[in-house]
KOLFITI-896762 format. One record per atom (N, C-alpha, C): residue number from 0; residue in three letters; atom name; x, z, y. Coordinates in steps of 0.1 Angstrom, whole numbers, plus 5000, padded with zeros to 4 digits. Example, Ala and Ser with C-alpha at 12.3 -4.5 7.8 and 13.67 -1.06 7.14 Angstrom:
BEGIN
[node 0,'ALA','N',[5132,5078,4943]] [node 0,'ALA','CA',[5123,5078,4955]] [node 0,'ALA','C',[5132,5078,4967]] [node 1,'SER','N',[5128,5071,4978]] [node 1,'SER','CA',[5137,5071,4989]] [node 1,'SER','C',[5129,5079,5000]] 
***
This chain:
BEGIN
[node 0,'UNK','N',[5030,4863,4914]] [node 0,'UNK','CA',[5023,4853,4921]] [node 0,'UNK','C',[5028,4852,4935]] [node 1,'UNK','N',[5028,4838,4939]] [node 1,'UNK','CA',[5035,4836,4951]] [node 1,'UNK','C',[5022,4839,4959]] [node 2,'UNK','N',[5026,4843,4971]] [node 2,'UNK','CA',[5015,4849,4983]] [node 2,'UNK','C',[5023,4840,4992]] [node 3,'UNK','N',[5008,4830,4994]] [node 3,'UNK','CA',[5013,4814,5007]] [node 3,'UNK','C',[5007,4819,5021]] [node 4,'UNK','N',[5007,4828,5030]] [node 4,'UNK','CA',[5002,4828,5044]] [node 4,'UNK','C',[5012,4825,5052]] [node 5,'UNK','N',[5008,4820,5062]] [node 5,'UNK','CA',[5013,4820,5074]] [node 5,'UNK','C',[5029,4835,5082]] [node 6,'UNK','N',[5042,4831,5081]] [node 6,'UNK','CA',[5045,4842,5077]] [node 6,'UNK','C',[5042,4850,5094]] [node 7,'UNK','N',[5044,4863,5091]] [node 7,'UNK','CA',[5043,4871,5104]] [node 7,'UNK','C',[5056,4877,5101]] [node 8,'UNK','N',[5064,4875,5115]] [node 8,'UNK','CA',[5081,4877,5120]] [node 8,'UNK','C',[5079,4891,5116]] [node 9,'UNK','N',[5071,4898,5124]] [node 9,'UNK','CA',[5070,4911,5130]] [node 9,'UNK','C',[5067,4924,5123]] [node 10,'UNK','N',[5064,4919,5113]] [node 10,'UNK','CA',[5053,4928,5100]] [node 10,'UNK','C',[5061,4927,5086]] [node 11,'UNK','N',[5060,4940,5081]] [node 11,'UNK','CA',[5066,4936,5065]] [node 11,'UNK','C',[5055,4930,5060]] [node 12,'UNK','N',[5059,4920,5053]] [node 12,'UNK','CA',[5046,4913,5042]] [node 12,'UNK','C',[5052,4911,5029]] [node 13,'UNK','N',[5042,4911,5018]] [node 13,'UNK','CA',[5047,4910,5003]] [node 13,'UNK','C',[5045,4891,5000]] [node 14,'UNK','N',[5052,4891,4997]] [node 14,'UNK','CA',[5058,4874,4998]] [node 14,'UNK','C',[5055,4867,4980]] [node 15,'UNK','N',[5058,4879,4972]] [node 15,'UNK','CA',[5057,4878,4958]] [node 15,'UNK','C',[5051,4889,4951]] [node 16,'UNK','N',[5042,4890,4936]] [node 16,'UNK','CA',[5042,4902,4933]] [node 16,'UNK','C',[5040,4898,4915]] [node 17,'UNK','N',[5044,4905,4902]] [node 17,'UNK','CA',[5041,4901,4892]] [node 17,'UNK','C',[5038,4914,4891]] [node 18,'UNK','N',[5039,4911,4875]] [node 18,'UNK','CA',[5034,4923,4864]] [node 18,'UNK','C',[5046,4934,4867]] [node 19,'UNK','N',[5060,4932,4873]] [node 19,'UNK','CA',[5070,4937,4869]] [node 19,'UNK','C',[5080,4944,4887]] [node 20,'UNK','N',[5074,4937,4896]] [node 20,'UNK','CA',[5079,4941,4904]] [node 20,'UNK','C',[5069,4932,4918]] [node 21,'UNK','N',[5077,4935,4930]] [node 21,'UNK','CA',[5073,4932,4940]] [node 21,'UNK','C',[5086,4927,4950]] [node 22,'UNK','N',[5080,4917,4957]] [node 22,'UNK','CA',[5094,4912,4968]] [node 22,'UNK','C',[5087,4912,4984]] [node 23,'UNK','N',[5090,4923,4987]] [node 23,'UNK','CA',[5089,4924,5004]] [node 23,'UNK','C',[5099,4916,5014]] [node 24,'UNK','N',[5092,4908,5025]] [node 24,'UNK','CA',[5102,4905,5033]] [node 24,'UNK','C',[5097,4914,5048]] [node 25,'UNK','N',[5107,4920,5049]] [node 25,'UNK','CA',[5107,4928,5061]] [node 25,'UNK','C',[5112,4923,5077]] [node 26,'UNK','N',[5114,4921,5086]] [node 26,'UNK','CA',[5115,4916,5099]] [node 26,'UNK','C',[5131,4923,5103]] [node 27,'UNK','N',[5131,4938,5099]] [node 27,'UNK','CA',[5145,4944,5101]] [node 27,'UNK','C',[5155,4942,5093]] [node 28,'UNK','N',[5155,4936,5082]] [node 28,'UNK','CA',[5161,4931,5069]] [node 28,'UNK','C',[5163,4920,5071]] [node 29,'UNK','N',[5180,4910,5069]] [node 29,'UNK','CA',[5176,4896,5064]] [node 29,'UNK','C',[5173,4896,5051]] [node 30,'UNK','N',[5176,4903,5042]] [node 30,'UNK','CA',[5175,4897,5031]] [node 30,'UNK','C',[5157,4902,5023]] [node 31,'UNK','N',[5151,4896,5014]] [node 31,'UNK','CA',[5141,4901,5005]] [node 31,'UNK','C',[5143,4911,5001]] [node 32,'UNK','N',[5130,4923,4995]] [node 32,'UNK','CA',[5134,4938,4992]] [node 32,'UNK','C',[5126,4933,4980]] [node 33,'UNK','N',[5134,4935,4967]] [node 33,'UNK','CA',[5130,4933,4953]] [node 33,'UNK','C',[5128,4947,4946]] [node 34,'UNK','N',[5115,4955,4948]] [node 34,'UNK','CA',[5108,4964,4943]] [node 34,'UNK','C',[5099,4963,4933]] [node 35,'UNK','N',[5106,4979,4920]] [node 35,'UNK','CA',[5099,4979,4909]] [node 35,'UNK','C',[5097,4993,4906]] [node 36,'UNK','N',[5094,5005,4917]] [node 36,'UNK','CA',[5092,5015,4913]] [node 36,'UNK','C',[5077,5019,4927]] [node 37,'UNK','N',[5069,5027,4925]] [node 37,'UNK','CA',[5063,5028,4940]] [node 37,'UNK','C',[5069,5030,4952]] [node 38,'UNK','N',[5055,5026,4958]] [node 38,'UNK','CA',[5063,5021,4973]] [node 38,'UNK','C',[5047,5025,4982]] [node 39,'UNK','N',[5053,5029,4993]] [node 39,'UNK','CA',[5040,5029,4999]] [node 39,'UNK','C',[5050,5016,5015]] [node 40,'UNK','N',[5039,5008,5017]] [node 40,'UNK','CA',[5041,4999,5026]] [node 40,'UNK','C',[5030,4996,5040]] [node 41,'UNK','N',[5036,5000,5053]] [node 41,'UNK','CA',[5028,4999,5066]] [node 41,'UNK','C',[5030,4982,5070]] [node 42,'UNK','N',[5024,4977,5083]] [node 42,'UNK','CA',[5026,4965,5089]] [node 42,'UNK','C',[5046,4968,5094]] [node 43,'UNK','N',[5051,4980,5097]] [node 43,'UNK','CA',[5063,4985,5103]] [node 43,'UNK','C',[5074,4996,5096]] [node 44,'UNK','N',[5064,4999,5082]] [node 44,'UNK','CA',[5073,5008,5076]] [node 44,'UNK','C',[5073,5003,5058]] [node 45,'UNK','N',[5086,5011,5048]] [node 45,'UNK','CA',[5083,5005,5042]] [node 45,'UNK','C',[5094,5019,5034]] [node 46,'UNK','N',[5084,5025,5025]] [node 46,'UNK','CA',[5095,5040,5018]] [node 46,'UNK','C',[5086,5042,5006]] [node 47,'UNK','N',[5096,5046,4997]] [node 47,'UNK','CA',[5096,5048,4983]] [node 47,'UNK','C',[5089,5065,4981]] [node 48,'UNK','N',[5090,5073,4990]] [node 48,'UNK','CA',[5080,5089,4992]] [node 48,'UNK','C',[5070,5086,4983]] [node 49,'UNK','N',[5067,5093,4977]] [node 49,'UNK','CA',[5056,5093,4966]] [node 49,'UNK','C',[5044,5104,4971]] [node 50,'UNK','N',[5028,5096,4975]] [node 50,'UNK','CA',[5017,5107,4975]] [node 50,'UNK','C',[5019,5112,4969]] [node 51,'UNK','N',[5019,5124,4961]] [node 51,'UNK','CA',[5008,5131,4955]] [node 51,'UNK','C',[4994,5131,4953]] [node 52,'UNK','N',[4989,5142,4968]] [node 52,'UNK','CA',[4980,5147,4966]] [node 52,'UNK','C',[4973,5147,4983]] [node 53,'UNK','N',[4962,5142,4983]] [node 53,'UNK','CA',[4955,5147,4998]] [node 53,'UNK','C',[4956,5159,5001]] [node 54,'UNK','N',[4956,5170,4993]] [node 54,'UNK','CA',[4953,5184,4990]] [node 54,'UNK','C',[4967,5190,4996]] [node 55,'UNK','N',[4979,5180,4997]] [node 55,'UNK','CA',[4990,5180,5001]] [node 55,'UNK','C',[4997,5185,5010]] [node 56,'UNK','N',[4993,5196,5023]] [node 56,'UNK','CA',[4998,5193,5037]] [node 56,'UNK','C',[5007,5183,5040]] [node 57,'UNK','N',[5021,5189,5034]] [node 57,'UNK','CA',[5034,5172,5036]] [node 57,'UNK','C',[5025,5162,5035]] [node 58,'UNK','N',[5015,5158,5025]] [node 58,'UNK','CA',[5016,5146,5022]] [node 58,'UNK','C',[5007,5136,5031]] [node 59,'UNK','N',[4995,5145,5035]] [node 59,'UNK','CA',[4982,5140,5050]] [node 59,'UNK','C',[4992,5144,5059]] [node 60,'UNK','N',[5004,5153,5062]] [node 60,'UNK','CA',[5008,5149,5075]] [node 60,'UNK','C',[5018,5140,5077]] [node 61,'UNK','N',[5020,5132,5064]] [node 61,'UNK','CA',[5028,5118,5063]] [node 61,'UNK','C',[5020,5109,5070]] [node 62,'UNK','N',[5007,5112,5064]] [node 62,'UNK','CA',[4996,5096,5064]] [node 62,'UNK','C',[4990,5098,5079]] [node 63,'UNK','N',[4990,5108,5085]] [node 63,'UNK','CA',[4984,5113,5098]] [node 63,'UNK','C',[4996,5109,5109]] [node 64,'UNK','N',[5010,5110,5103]] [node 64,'UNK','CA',[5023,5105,5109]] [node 64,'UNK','C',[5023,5089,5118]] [node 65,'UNK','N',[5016,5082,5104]] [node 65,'UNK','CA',[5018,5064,5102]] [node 65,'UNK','C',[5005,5060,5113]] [node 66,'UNK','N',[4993,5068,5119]] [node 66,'UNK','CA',[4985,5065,5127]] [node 66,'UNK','C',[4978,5053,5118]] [node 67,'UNK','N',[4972,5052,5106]] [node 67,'UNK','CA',[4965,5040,5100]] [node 67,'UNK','C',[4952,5044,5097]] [node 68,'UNK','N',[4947,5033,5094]] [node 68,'UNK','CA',[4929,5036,5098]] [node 68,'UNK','C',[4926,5028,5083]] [node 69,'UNK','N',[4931,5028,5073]] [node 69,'UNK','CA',[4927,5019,5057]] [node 69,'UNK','C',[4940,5021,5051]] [node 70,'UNK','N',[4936,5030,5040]] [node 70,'UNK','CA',[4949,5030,5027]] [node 70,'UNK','C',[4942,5021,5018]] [node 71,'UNK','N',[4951,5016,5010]] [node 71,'UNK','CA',[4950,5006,4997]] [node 71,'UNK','C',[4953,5012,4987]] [node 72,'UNK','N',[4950,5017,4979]] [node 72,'UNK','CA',[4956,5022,4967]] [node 72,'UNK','C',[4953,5015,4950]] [node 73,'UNK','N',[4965,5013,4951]] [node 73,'UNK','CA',[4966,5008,4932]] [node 73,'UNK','C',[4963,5016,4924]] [node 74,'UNK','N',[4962,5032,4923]] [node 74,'UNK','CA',[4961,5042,4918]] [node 74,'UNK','C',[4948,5040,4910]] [node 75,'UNK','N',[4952,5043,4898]] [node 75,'UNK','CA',[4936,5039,4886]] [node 75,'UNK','C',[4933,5053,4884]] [node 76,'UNK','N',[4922,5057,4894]] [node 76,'UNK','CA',[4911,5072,4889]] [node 76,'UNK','C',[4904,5072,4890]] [node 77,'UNK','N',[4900,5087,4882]] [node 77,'UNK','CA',[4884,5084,4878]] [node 77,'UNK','C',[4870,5088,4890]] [node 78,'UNK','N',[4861,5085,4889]] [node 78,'UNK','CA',[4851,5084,4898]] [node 78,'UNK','C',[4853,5096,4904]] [node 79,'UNK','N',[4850,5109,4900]] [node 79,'UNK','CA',[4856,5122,4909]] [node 79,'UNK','C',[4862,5124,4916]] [node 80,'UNK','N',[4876,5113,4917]] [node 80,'UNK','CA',[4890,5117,4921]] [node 80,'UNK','C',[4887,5112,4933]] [node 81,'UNK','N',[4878,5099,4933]] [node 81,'UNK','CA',[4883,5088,4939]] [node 81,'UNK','C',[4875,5093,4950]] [node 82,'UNK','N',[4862,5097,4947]] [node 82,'UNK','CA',[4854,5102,4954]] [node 82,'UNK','C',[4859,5112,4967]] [node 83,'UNK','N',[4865,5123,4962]] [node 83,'UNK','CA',[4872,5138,4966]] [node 83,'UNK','C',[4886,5130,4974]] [node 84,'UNK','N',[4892,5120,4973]] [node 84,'UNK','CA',[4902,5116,4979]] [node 84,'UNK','C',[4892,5111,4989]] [node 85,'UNK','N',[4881,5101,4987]] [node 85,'UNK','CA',[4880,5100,4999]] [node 85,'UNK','C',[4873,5105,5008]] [node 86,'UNK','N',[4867,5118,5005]] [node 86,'UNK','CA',[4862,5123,5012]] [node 86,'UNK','C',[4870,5133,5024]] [node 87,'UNK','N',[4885,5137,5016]] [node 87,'UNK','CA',[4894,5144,5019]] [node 87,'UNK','C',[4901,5134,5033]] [node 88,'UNK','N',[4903,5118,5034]] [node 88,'UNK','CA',[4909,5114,5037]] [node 88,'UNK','C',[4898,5108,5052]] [node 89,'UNK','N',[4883,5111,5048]] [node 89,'UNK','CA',[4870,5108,5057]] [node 89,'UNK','C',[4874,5118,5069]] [node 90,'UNK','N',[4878,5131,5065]] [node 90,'UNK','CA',[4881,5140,5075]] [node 90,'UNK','C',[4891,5139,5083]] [node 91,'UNK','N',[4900,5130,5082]] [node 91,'UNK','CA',[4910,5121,5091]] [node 91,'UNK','C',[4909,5108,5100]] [node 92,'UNK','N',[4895,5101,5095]] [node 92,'UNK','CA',[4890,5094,5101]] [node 92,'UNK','C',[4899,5080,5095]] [node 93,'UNK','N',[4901,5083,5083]] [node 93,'UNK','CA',[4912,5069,5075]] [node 93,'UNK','C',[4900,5067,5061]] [node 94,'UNK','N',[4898,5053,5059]] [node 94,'UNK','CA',[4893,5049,5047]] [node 94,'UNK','C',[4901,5052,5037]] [node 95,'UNK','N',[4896,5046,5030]] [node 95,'UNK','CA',[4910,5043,5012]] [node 95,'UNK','C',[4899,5035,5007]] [node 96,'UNK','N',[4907,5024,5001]] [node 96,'UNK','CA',[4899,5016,4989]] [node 96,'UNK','C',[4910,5016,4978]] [node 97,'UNK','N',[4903,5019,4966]] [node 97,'UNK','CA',[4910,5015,4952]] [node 97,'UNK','C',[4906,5000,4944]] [node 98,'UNK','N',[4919,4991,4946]] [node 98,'UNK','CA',[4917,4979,4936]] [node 98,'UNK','C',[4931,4974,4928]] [node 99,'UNK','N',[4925,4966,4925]] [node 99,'UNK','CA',[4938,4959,4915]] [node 99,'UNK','C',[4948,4957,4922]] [node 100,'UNK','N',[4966,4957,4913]] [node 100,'UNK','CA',[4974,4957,4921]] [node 100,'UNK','C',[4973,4940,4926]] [node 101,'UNK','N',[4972,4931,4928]] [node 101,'UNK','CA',[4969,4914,4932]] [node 101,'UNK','C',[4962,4917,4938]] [node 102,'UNK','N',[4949,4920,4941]] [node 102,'UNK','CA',[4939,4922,4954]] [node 102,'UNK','C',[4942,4931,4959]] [node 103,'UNK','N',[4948,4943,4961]] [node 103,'UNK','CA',[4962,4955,4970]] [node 103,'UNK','C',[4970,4942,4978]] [node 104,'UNK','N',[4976,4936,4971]] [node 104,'UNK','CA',[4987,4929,4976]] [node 104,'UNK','C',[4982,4921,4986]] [node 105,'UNK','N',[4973,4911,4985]] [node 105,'UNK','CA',[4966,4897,4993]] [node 105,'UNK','C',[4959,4903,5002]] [node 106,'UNK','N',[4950,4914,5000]] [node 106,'UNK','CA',[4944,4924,5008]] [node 106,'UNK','C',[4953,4932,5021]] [node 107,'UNK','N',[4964,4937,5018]] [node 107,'UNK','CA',[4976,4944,5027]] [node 107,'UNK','C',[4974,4934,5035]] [node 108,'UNK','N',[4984,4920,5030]] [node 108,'UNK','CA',[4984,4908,5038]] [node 108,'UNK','C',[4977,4905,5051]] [node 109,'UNK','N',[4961,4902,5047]] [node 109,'UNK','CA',[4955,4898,5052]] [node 109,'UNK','C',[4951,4913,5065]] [node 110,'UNK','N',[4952,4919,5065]] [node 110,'UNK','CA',[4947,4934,5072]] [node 110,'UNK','C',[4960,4932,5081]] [node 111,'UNK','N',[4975,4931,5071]] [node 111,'UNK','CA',[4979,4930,5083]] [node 111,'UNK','C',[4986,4921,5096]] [node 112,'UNK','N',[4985,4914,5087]] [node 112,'UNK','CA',[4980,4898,5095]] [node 112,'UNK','C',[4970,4900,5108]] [node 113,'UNK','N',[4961,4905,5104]] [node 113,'UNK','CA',[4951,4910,5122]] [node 113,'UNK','C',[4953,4924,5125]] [node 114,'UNK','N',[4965,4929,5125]] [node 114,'UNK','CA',[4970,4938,5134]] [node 114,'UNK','C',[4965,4948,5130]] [node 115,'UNK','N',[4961,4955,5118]] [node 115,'UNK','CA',[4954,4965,5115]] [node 115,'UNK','C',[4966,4973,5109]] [node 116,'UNK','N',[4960,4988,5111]] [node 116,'UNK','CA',[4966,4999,5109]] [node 116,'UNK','C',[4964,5001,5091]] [node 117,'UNK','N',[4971,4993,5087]] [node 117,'UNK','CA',[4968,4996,5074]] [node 117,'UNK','C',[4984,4998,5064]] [node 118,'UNK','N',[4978,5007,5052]] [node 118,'UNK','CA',[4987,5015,5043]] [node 118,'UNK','C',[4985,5010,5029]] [node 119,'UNK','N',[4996,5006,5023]] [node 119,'UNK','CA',[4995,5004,5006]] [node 119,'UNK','C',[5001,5010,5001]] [node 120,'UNK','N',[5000,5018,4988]] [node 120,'UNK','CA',[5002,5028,4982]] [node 120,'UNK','C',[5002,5019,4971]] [node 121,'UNK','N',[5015,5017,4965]] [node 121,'UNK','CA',[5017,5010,4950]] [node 121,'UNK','C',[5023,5018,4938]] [node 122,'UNK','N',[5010,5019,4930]] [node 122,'UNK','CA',[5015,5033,4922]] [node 122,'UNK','C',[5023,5025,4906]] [node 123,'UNK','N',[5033,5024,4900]] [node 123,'UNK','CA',[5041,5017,4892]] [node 123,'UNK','C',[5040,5023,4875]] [node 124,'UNK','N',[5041,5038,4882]] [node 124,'UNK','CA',[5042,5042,4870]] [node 124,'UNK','C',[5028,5053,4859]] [node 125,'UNK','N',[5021,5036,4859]] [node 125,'UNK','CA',[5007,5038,4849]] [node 125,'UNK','C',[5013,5027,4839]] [node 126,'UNK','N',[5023,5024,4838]] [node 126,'UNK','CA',[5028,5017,4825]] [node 126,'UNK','C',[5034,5004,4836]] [node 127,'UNK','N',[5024,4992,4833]] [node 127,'UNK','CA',[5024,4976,4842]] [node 127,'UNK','C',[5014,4977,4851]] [node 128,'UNK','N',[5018,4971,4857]] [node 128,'UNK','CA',[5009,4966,4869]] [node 128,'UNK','C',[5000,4958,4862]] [node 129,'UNK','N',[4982,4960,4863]] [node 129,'UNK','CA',[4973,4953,4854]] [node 129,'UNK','C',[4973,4937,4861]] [node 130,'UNK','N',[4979,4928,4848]] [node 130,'UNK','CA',[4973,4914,4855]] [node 130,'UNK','C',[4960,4912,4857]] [node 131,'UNK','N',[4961,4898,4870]] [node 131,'UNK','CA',[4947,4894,4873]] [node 131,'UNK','C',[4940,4881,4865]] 
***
């Protein structure tokens, strides 16, 4: 699906996204970044590092690194998980929301469109990305 906003110079933003991949246009790049494996993506950063686990040191002193205040996660788990992530993530003073990967995507957008400290976490390999 084509993603129509307003573009922002300054910010990476997801331009395109299917069942099959993702196309970032980044500000430091001329060219599109055509991504089909995870990715975690800031308003300024943009790396293929794979979370784990909150439980992680490396991995909360990645997310503690980026200074963001809302992760997005595609990650499909179960009520426990999601719960214990975010309560783990409460003690950093960062949300987390879990949704579909097309509302992740238009959601990033829009967050970072108003200058918000926000993080997507695009998790690939649960088979496809679930259409909307």
């Amino acid at each position: 699906m084509n993603i129509s906003l307003e573009s922002q110079s300054d910010k990476n933003e997801i331009v395109f996204y299917d069942d099959t991949h993702v196309v970032i246009k980044s500000p430091s790049l001329p060219e599109l970044i055509n991504l089909t494996d995870n990715f975690i993506l800031t308003p300024h950063t943009l790396s293929t590092k794979r979370i784990i686990s909150v439980n992680n040191p490396p991995d909360v002193d990645y997310l503690k690194s980026l200074h963001i205040d809302v992760v997005i996660s595609t990650q499909a788990l179960n009520l426990e998980n999601s719960v214990r992530i975010q309560q783990k993530l409460a003690d950093y003073a960062i949300g987390i929301e879990f949704m579909s990967f097309g509302a992740a995507c238009r959601t990033y957008n829009l967050l970072a469109a108003e200058n918000r400290n926000i993080l997507l976490i695009a998790e690939f390999d649960s088979g496809i990305i679930p259409k909307e």
